[in-house]
N, C-alpha and C positions, 0 to 999 in steps of 0.2 A: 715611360715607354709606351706604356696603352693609348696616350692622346697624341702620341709623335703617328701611330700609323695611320691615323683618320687626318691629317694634315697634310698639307701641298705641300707647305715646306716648313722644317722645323731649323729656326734660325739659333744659334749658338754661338754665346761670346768667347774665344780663348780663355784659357788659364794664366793668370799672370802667378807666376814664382813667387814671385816678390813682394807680393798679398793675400794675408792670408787671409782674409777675410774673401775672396775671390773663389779660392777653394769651395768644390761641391762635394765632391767623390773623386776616390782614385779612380782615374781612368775613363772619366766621366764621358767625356767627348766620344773616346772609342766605342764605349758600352751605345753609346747613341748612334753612333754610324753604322753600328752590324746590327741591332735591333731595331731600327726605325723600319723600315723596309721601302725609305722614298729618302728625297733625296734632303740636305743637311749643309746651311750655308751656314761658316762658321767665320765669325766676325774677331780676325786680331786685338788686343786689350790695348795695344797701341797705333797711333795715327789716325786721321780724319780721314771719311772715304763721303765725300760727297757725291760721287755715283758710285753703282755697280751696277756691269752689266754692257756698257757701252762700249768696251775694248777686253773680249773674254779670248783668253788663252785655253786651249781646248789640250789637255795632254791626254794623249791615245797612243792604246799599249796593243792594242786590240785583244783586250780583256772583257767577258763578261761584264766585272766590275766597271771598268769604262765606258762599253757602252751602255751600261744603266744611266752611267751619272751624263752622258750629252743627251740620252732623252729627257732624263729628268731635270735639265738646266734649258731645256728647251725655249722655253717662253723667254728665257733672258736670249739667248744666242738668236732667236727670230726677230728681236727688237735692235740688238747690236749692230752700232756703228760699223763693228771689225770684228771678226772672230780668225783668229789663224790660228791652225794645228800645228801643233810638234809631236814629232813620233817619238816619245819617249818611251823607248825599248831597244839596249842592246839585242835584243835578241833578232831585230827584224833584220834580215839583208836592207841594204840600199834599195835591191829593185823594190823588194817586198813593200818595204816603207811609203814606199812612194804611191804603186798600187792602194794600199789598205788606205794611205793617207787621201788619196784621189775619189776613194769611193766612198770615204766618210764625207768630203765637202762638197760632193753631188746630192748626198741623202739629207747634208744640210740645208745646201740651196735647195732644194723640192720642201724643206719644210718653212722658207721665207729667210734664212740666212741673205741677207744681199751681200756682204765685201766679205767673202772667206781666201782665206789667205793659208799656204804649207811654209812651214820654214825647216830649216835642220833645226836638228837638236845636238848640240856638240857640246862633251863637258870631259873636261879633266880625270884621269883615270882616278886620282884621288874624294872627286867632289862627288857628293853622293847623288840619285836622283831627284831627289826633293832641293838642295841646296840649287843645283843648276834649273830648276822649272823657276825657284824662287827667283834666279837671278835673271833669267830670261825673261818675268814679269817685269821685272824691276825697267830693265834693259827698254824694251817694249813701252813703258809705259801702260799696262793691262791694268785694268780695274776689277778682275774678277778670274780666277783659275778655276777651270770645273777641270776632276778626274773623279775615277775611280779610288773606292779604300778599301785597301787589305789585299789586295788581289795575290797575295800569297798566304801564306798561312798564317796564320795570327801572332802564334808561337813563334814560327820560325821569322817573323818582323819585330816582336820582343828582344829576340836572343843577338839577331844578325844586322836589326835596324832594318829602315825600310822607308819609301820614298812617304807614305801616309804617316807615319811617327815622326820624319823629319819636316814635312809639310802642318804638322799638330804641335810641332814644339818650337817652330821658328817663325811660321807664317807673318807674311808681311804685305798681304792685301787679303780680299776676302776670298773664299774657296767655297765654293761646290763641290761636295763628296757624296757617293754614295756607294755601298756597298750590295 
């Protein structure tokens, strides 16, 4: 934990289940994302990712935690090909959404974003929020998800699930998290 806070970025492989020789700590990943205090690219145990970075899926809740992790994925979103936002948050109105969505990809283009893009974010009342970001990547073709982690309470994404747990235990490209 001491030598992740003096680092630009501390890169981290998935847990694969199904080796146990893979195994570090319980909970190893999380313990890294709320104590690092920067941002945390965490590399799936499956698939080949010959870039990241070139096609970044930007999900924004307009959380604290969110906007750490697009400042702190910055350096990739200023080189990318494509960055499109999704508002991922029941909670915004449509107008809101859009607004909040409008004045993040201005503050991106000002920092060299060239092709930023908004999309909806639509998902099935049963599919969680981590499950529909992953499929939206998929969908997309995105080479990199940066969000926010935890941005609820820790406990309460233990007990109730939560889109950073379900993005920690399914991921299927690489992620930018920060908390």
């Amino acid at each position: 934990m001491r030598r992740s806070r003096t680092a630009d970025l501390v890169i981290l492989g998935q847990t694969d289940q199904d080796n146990p020789e893979s195994y570090i700590a319980e909970h190893f990943s999380e313990t890294v994302l709320l104590g690092a205090g920067g941002p945390v690219l965490l590399m799936p145990y499956t698939g080949s990712f010959e870039s990241v970075g070139e096609r970044v899926l930007v999900a924004w809740n307009g959380s604290r935690e969110s906007a750490r992790a697009i400042h702190d994925a910055m350096p990739f979103i200023a080189r990318a090909a494509q960055v499109t936002i999704v508002a991922a948050s029941t909670t915004f109105t449509p107008a809101e959404s859009q607004a909040s969505c409008a004045d993040l990809a201005a503050m991106l283009a000002r920092h060299g974003a060239t092709t930023v893009d908004i999309t909806r974010f639509d998902r099935d009342a049963v599919e969680s929020t981590g499950d529909a970001l992953l499929s939206s990547a998929a969908d997309g073709g995105y080479d990199l998800l940066v969000m926010g982690a935890y941005g609820h309470a820790r406990l309460q994404e233990l007990v109730l699930g939560g889109a950073t747990r379900s993005i920690l235990a399914t991921m299927t490209l690489p992620v930018l998290m920060s908390h």
